[in-house]
Structures are given as C-alpha cells and as structure tokens.
N, CA and C atoms as a LAMMPS dump frame, in Angstrom:
ITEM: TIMESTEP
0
ITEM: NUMBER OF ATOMS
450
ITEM: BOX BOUNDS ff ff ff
-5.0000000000000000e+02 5.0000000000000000e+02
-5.0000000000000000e+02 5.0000000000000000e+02
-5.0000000000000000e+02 5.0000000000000000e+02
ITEM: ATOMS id mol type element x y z
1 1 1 N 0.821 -1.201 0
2 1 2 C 0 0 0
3 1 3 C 0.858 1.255 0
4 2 1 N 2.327 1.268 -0.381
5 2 2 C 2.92 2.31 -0.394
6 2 3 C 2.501 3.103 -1.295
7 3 1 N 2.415 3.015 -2.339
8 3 2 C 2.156 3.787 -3.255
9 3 3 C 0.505 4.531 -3.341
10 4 1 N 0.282 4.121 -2.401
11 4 2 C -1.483 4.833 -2.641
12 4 3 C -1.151 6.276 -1.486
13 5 1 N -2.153 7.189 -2.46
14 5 2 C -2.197 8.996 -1.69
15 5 3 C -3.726 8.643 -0.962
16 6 1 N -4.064 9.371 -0.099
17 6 2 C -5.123 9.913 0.4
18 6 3 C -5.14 11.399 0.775
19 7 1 N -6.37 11.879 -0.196
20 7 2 C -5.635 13.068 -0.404
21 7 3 C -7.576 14.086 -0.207
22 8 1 N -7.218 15.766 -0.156
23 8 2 C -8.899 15.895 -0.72
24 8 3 C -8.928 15.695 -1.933
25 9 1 N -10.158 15.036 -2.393
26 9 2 C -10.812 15.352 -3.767
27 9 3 C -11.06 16.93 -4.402
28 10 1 N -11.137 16.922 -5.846
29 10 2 C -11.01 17.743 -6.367
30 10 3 C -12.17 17.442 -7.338
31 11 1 N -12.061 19.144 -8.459
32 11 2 C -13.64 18.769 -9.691
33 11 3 C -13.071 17.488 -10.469
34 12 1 N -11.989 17.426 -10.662
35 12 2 C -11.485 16.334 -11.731
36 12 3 C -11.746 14.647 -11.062
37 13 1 N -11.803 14.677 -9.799
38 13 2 C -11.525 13.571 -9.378
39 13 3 C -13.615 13.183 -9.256
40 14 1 N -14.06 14.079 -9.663
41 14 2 C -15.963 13.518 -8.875
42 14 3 C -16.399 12.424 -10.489
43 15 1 N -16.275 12.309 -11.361
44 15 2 C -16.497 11.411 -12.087
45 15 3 C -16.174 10.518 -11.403
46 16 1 N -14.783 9.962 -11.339
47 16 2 C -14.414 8.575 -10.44
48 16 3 C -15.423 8.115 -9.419
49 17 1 N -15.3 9.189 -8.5
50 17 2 C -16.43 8.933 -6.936
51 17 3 C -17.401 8.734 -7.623
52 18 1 N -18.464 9.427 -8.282
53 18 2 C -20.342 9.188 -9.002
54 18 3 C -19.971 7.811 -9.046
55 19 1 N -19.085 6.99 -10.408
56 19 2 C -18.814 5.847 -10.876
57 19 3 C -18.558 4.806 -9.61
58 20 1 N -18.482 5.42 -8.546
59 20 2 C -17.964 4.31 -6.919
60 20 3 C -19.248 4.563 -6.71
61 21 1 N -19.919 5.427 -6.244
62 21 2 C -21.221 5.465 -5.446
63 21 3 C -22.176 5.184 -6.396
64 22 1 N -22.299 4.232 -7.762
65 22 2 C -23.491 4.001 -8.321
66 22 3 C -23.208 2.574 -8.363
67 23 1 N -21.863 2.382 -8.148
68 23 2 C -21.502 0.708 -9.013
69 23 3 C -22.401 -0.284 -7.701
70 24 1 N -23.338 -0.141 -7.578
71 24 2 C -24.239 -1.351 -6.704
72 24 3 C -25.459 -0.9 -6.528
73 25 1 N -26.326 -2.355 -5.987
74 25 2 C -27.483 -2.079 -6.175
75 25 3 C -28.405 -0.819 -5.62
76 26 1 N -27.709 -0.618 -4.603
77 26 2 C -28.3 0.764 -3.922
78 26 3 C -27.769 2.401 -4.828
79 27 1 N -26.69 2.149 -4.908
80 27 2 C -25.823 3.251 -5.813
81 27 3 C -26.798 3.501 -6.88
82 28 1 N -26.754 2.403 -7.551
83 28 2 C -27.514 2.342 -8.945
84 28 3 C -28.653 3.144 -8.676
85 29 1 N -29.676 3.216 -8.013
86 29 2 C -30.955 3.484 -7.908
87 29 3 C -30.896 5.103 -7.686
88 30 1 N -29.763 5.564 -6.391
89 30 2 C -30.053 6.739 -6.207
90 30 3 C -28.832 7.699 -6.694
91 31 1 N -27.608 7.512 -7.663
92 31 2 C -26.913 8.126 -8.093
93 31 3 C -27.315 8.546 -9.761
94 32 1 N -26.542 9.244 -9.805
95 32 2 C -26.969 10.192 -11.628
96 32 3 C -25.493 10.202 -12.197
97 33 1 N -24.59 9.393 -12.495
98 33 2 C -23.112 9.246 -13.277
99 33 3 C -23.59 10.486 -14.419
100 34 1 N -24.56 10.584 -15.334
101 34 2 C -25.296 11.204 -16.605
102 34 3 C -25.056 12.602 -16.154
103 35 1 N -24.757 13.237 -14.794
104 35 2 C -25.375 14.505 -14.814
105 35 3 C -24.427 15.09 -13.045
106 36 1 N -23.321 15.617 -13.743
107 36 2 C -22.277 15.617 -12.792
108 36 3 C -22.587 17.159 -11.899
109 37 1 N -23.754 17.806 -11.908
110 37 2 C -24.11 19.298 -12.139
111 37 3 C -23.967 18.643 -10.847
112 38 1 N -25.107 18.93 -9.75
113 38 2 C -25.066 18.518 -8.414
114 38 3 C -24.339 17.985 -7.691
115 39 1 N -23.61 16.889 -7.831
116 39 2 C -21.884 16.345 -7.401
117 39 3 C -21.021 17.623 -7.122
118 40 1 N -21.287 18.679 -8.317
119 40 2 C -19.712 19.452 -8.406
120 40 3 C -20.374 20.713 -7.494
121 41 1 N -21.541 21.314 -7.687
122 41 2 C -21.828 21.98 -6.678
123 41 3 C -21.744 21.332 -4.767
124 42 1 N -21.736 20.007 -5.11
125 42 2 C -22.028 19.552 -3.505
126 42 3 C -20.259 19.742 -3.045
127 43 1 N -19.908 19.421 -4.114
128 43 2 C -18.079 19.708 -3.899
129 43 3 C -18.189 20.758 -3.552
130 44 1 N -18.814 22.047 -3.977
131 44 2 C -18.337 23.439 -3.755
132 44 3 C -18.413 23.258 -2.177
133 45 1 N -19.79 22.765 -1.946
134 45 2 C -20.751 23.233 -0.198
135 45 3 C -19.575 22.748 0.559
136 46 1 N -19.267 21.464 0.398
137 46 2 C -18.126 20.545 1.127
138 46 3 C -16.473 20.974 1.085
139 47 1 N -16.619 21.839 0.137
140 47 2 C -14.768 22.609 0.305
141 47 3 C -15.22 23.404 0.97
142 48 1 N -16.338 24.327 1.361
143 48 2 C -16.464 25.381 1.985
144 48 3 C -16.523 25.577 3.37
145 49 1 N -16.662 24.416 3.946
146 49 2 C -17.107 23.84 5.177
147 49 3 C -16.002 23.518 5.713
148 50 1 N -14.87 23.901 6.719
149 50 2 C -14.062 23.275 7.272
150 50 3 C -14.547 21.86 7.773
151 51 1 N -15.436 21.766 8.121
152 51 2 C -16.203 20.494 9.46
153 51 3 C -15.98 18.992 8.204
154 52 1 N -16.108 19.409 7.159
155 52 2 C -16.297 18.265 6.159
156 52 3 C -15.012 18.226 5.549
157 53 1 N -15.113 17.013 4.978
158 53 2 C -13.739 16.732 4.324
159 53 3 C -14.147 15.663 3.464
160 54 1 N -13.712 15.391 1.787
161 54 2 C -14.287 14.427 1.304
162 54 3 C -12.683 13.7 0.458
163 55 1 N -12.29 12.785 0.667
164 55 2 C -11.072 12.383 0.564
165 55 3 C -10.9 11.192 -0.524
166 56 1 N -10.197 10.918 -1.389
167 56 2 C -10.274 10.042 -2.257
168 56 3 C -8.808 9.172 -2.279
169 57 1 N -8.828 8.133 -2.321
170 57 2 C -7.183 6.964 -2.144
171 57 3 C -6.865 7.066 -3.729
172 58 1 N -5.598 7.525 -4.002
173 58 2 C -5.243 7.063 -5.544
174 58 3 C -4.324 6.497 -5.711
175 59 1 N -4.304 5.3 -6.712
176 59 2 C -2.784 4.858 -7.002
177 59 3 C -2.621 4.803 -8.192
178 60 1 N -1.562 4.654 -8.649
179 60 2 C -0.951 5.036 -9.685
180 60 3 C -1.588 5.58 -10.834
181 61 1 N -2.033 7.404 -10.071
182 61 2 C -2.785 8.745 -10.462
183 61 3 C -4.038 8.012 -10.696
184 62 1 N -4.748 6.838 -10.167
185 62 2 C -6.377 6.504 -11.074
186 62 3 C -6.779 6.308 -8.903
187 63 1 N -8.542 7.096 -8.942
188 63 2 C -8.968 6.984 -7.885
189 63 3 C -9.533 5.707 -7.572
190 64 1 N -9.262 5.148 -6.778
191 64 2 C -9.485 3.683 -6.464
192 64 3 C -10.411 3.576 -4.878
193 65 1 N -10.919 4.883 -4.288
194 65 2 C -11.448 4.997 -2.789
195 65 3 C -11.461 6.11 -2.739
196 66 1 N -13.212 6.256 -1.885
197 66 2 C -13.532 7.395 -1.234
198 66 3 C -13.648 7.464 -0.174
199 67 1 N -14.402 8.237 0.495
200 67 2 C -15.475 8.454 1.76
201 67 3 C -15.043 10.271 2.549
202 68 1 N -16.102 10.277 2.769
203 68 2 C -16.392 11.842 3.695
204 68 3 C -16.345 11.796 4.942
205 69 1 N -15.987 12.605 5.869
206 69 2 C -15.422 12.561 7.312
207 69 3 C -15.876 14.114 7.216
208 70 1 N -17.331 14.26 8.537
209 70 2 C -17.609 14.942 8.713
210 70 3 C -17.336 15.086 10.451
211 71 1 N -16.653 16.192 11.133
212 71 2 C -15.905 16.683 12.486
213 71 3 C -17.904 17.447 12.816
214 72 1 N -18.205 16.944 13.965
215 72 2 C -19.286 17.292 14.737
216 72 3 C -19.356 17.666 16.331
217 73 1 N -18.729 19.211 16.741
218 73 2 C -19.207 19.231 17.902
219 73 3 C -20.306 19.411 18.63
220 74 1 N -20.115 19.029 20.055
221 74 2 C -21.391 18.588 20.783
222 74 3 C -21.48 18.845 21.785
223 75 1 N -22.46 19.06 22.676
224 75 2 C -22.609 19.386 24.318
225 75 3 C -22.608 17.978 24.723
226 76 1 N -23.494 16.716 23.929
227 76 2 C -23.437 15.21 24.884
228 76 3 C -22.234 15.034 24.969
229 77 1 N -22.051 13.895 26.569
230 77 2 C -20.758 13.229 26.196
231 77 3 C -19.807 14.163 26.706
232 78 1 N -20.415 15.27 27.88
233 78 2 C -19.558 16.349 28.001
234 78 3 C -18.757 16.988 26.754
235 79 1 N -19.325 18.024 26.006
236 79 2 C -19.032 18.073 25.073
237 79 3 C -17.89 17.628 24.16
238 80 1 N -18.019 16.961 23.796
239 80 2 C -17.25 16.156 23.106
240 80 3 C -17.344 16.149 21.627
241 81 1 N -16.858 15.95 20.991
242 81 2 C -16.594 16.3 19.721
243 81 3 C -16.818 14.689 18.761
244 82 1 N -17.346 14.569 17.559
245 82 2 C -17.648 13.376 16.731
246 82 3 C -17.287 13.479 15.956
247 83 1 N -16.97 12.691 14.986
248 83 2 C -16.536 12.157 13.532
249 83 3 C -17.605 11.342 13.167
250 84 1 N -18.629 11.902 11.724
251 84 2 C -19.18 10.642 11.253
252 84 3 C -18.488 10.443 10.046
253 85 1 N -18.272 9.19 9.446
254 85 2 C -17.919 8.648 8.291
255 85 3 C -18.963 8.112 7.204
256 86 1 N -19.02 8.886 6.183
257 86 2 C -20.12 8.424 4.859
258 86 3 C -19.483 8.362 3.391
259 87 1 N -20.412 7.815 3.34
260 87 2 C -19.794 7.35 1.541
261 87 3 C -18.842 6.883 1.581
262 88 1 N -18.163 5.763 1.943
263 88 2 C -17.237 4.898 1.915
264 88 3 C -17.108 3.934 0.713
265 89 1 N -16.272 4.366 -0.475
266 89 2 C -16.234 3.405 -1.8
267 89 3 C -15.234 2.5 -2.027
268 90 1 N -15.109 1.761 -2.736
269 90 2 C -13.464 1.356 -2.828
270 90 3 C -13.775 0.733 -3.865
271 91 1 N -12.977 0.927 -5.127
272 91 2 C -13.941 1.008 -6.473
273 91 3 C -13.205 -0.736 -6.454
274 92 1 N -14.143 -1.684 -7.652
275 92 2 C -14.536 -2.774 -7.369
276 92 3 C -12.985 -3.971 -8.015
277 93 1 N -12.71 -3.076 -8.847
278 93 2 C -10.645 -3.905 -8.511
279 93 3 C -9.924 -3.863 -7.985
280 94 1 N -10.188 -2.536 -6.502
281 94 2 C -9.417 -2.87 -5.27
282 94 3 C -10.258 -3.601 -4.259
283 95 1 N -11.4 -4.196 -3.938
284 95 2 C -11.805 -4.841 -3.148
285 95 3 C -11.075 -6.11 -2.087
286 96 1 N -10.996 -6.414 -0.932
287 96 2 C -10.056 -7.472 -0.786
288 96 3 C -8.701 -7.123 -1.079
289 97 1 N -8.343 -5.718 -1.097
290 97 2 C -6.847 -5.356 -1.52
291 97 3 C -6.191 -4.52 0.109
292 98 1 N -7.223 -4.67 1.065
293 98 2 C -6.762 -3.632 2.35
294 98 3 C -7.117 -2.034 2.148
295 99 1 N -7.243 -1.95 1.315
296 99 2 C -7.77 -0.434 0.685
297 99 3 C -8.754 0.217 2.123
298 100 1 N -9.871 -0.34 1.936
299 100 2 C -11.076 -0.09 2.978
300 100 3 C -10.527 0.04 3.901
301 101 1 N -9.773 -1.157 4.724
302 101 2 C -9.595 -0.5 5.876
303 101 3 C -8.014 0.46 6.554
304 102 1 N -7.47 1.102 4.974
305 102 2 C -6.482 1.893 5.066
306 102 3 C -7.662 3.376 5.172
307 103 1 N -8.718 3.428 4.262
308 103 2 C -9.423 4.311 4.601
309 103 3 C -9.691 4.185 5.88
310 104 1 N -10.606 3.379 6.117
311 104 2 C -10.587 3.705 7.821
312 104 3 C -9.887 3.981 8.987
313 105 1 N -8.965 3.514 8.743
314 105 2 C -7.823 4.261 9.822
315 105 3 C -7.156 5.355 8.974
316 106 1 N -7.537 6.164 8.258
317 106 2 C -7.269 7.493 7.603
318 106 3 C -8.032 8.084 8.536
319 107 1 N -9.816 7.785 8.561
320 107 2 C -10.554 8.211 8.928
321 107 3 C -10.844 8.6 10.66
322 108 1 N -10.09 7.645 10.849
323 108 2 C -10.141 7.375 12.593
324 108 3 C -9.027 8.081 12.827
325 109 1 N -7.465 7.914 11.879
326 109 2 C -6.804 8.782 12.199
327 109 3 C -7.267 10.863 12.595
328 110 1 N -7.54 11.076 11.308
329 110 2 C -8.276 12.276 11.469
330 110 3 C -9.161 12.554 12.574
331 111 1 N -9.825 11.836 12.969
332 111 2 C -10.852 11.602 14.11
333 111 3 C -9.892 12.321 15.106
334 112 1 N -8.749 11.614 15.557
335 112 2 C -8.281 11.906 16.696
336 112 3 C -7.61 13.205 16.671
337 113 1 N -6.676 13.139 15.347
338 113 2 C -6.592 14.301 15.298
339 113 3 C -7.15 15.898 15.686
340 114 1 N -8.462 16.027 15.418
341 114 2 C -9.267 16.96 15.322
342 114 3 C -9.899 16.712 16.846
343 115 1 N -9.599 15.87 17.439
344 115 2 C -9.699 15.817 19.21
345 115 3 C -11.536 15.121 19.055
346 116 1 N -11.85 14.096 18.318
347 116 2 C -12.784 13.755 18.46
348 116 3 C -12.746 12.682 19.629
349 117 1 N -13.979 12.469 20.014
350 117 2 C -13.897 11.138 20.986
351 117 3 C -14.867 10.54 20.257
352 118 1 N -15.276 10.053 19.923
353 118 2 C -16.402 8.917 18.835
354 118 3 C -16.402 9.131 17.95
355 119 1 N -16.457 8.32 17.142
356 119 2 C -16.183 7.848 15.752
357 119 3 C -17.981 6.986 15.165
358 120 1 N -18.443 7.568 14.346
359 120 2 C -19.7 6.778 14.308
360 120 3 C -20.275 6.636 12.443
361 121 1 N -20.271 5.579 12.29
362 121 2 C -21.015 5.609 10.744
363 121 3 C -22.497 4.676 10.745
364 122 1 N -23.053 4.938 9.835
365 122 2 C -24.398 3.918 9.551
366 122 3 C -24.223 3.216 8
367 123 1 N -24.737 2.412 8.01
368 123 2 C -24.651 1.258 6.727
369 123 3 C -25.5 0.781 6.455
370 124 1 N -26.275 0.495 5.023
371 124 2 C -27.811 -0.037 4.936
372 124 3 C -27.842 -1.131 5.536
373 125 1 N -29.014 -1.462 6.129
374 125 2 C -29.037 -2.955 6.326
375 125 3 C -28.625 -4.202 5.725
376 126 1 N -28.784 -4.013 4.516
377 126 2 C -28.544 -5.052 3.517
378 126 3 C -27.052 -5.235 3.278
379 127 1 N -26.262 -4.544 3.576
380 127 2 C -24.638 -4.476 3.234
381 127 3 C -24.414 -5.575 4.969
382 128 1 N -24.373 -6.466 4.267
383 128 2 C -23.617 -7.674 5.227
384 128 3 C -22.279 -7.473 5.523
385 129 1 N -21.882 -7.117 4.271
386 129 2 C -20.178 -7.647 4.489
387 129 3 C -19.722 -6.512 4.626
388 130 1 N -20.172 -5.487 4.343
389 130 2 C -19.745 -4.123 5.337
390 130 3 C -20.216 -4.097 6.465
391 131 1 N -20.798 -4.463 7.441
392 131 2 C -21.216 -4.623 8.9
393 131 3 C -20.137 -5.687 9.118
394 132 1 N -19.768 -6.74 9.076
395 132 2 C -18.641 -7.291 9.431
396 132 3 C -17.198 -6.638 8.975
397 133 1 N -17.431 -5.983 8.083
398 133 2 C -15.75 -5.376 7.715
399 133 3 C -15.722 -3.979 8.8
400 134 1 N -16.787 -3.446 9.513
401 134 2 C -16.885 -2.364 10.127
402 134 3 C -16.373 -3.164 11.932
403 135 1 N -16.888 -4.098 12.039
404 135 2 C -17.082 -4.985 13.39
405 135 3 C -15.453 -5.52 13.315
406 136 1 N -14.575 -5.522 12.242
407 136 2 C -13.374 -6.103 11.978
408 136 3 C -12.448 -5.289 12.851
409 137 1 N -12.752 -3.974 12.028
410 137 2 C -12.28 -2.668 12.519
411 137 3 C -12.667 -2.206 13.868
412 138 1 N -13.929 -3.088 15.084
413 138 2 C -13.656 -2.553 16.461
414 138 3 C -14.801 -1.592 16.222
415 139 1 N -15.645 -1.245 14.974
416 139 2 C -16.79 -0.614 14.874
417 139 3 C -17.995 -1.645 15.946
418 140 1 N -19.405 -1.053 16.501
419 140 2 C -19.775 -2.265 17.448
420 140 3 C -21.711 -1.385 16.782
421 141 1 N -22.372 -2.299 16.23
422 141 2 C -23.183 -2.07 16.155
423 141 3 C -24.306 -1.867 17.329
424 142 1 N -24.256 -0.87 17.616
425 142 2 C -24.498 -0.136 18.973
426 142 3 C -25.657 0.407 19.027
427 143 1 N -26.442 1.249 18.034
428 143 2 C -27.751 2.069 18.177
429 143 3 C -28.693 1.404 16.743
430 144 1 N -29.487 2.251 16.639
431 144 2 C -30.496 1.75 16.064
432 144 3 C -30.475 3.142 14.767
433 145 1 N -30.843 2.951 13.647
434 145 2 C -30.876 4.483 12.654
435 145 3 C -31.777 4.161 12.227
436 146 1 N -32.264 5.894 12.116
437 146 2 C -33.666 6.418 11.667
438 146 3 C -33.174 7.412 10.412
439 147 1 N -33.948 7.182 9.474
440 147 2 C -34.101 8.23 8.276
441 147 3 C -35.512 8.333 7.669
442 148 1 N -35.076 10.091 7.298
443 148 2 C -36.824 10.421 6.565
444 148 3 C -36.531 11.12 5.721
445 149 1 N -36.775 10.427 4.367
446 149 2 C -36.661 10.834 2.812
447 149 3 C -37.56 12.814 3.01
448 150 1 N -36.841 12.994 2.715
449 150 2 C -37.293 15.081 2.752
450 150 3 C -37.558 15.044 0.738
C-alpha cells in the first residue's frame, strides 16, 4: 500500500467517486453518473465547510477509494466532539486489496486528530459484508438508525 495517496478530492476527481457510489445495487438506484451538475456543486458546499472533508485513495494517479469525514461538535458526552464517516467506496478492482480498511484508519486517524472522541457511521441494512468489515475494525453495532426521505 505504499504507493497509494489519500488526499482531498477535487472537480477532476468527482467522475471517479459518481462511478464508486453508483456501481451497486443501492448506488444504482439513487446516483446520476449522466449529470455531474449537483456532485460538483455539492463539492463546492463541502470545500467550503471546514467540518467536512471528502477524501479520495489514488494509485498510480487513477482513484481507487472514497469516503467523507464529517468533524461534529457537541454538548453530549460532556461536550465532546464526533466524527461521522459516509460514503465509503473502494472502487470494485481494489476490493479485498486492504484499501477499505487503510481508509478507515485514515478516517479514525483524522478523528483523533481533530480531538474527536467517537467515531460513528451507519450502513444499509442489507450491506452484510460491510457490517462485518466495520465490526473487523472494532466498529460495534451499537444504536439503532432512523431516516426520513425530505
């Protein structure tokens, strides 16, 4: 894994990511590869934002991994400070290559960095083998998640 960067993403690099976040069955349904307009504005919102960070793994110059690391402070927990982790990709010829969980300890690294004390992501139900690759990593399926389509 020497040779792989983790680095921020850029406009050039959001084709790659769309093409990670559609390649499956869930991707497929709610991503738009056709229509990069919204991606590159969401890039703008997300460079603008210190709190966010959206990071991509490359090796040899082709993006091969994503995911976003958003810094959340808080009064719970004596105020304490969070890291959630979303959009986690790892495009589908690095799979089984350690990739994933070099992102994640990117991610956890940063965590501490930025003086977080919890570290927290959610995962559809249906992603099996990401709930065990998360549980690998010392992730502990702990609460229960709620979402409401707006």
């Amino acid at each position: 894994m020497g040779d792989l960067e983790i680095r921020p993403a850029t406009t050039d690099d959001i084709p790659a990511i769309v093409a990670m976040l559609a390649d499956d069955p869930l991707g497929a349904q709610r991503e738009s590869p056709d229509d990069l307009t919204p991606y590159l504005a969401a890039l703008e919102r997300l460079t603008a934002d210190p709190n966010q960070q959206l990071v991509v793994a490359v090796r040899e110059g082709r993006v091969v991994g994503t995911l976003q690391l958003t810094i959340i402070p808080g009064l719970s927990r004596r105020g304490s400070t969070r890291s959630i982790v979303e959009g986690v990709r790892v495009h589908a010829d690095e799979r089984g290559s350690g990739l994933g969980t070099r992102l994640i300890e990117w991610a956890i690294e940063e965590s501490r960095r930025q003086d977080c004390q919890l570290v927290q992501l959610t995962s559809d139900n249906t992603r099996t083998d990401a709930h065990r690759f998360y549980e690998r990593l010392g992730f502990t399926a702990s609460h229960v998640g709620f979402k409401l389509q707006l």
